[in-house]
Backbone as CSV, one residue per row, in Angstrom:
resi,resn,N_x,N_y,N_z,CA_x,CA_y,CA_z,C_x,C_y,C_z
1,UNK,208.892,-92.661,36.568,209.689,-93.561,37.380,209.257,-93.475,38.831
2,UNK,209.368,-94.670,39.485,209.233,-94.281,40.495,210.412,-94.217,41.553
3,UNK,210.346,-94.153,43.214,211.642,-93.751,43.974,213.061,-94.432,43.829
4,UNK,212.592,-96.015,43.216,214.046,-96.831,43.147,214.349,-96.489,41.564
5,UNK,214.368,-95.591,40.809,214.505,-95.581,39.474,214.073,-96.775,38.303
6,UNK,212.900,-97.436,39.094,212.713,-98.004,37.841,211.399,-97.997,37.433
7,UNK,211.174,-98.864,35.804,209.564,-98.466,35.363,209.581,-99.397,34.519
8,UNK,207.891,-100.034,34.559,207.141,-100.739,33.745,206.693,-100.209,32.996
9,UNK,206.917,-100.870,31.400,206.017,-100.385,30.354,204.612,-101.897,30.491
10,UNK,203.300,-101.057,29.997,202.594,-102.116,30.554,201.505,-102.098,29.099
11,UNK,200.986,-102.826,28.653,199.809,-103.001,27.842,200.494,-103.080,26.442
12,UNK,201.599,-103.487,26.161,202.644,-103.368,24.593,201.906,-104.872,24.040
13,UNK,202.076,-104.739,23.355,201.410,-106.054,22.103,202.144,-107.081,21.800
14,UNK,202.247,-107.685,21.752,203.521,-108.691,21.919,203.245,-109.225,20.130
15,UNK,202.628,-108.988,19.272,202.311,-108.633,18.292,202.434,-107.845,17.004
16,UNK,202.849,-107.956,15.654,202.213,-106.558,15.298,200.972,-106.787,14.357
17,UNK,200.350,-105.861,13.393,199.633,-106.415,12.794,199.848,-107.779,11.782
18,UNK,200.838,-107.482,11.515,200.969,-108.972,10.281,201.682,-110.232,11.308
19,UNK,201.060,-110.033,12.386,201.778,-111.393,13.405,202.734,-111.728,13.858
20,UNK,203.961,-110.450,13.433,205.291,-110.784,13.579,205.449,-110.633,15.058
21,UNK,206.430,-111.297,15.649,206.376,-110.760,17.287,207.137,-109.282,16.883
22,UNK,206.899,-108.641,17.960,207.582,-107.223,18.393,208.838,-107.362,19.292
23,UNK,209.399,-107.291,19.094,211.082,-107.160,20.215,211.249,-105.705,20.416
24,UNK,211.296,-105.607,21.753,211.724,-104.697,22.531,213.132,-104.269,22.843
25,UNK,213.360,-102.753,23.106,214.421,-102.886,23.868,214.337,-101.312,24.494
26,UNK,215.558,-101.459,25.694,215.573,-99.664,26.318,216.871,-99.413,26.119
27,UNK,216.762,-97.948,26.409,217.907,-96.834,26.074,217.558,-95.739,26.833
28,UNK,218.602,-95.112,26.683,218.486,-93.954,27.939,219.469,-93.125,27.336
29,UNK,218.508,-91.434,27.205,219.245,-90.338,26.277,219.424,-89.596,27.335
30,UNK,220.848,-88.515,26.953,220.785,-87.853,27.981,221.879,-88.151,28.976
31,UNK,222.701,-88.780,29.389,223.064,-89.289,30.281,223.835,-88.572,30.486
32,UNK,223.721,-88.000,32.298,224.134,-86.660,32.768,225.776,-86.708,32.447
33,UNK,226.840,-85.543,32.282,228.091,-86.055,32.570,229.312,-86.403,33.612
34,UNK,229.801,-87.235,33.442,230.661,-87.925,34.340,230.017,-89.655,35.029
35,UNK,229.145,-89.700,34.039,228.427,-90.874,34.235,228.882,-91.734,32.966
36,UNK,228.695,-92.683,32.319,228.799,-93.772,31.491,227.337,-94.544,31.592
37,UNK,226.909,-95.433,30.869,225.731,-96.204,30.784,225.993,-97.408,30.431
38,UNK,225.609,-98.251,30.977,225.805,-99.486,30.784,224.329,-99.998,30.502
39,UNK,224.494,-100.808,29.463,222.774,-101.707,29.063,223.072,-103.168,29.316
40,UNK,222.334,-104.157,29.988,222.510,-105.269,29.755,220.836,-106.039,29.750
41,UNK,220.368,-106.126,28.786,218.814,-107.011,28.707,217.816,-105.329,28.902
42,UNK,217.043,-105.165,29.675,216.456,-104.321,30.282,217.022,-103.498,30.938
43,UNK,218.185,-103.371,32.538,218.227,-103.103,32.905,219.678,-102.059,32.177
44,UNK,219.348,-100.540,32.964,220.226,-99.926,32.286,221.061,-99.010,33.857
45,UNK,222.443,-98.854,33.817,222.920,-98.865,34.764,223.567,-97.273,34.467
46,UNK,223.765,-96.227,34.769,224.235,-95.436,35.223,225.780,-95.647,36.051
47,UNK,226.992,-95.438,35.660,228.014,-95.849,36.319,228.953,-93.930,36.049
48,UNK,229.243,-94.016,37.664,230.061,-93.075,37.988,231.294,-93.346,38.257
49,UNK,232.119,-92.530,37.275,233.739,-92.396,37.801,234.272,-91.470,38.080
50,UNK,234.289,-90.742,39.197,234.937,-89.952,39.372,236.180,-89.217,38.873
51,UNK,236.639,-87.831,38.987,237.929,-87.543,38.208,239.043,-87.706,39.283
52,UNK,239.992,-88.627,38.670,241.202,-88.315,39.656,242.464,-87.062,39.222
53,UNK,243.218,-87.314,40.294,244.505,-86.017,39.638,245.595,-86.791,40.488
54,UNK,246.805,-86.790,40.179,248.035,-87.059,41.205,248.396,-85.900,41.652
55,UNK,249.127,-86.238,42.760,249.536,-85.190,43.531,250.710,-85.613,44.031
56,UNK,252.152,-84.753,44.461,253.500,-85.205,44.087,253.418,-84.942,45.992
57,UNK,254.005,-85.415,46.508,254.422,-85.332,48.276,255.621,-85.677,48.047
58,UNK,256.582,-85.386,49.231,258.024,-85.392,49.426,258.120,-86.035,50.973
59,UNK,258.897,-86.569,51.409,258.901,-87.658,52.598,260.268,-87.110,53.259
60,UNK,260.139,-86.421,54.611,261.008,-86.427,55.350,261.781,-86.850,56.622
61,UNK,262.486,-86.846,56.563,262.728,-88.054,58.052,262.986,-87.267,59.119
62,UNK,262.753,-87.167,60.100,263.531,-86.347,61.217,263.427,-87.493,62.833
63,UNK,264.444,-87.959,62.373,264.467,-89.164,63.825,265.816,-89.067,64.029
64,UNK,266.619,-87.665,64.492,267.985,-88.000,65.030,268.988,-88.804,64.101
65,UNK,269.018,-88.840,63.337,270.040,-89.749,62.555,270.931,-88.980,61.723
């Protein structure tokens, strides 16, 4: 790959021997965790979601009243 994460496959046959075309496709193993993968045509997307947590706060007033 190169610096923007992406890559050409180059010299594939568009062919096979008995003439049929070849159809392609990509995938991506591995995918680190806390990531998801998204495929659409070629391009394959890496999507991060972070973990959330709630957290409880209490609201106090102090204005003389």
């Amino acid at each position: 790959m190169d610096g923007d994460g992406s890559f050409t496959f180059t010299g594939l046959p568009n062919f096979d021997a008995k003439g049929i075309e070849i159809a392609y496709s990509v995938d991506e193993v591995g995918v680190p965790e806390g990531y998801e993968k998204s495929i659409e045509g070629t391009t394959i997307t890496n999507i991060h979601t972070p973990a959330v947590r709630m957290v409880s706060v209490t609201k106090a007033w102090d204005d003389l009243d």
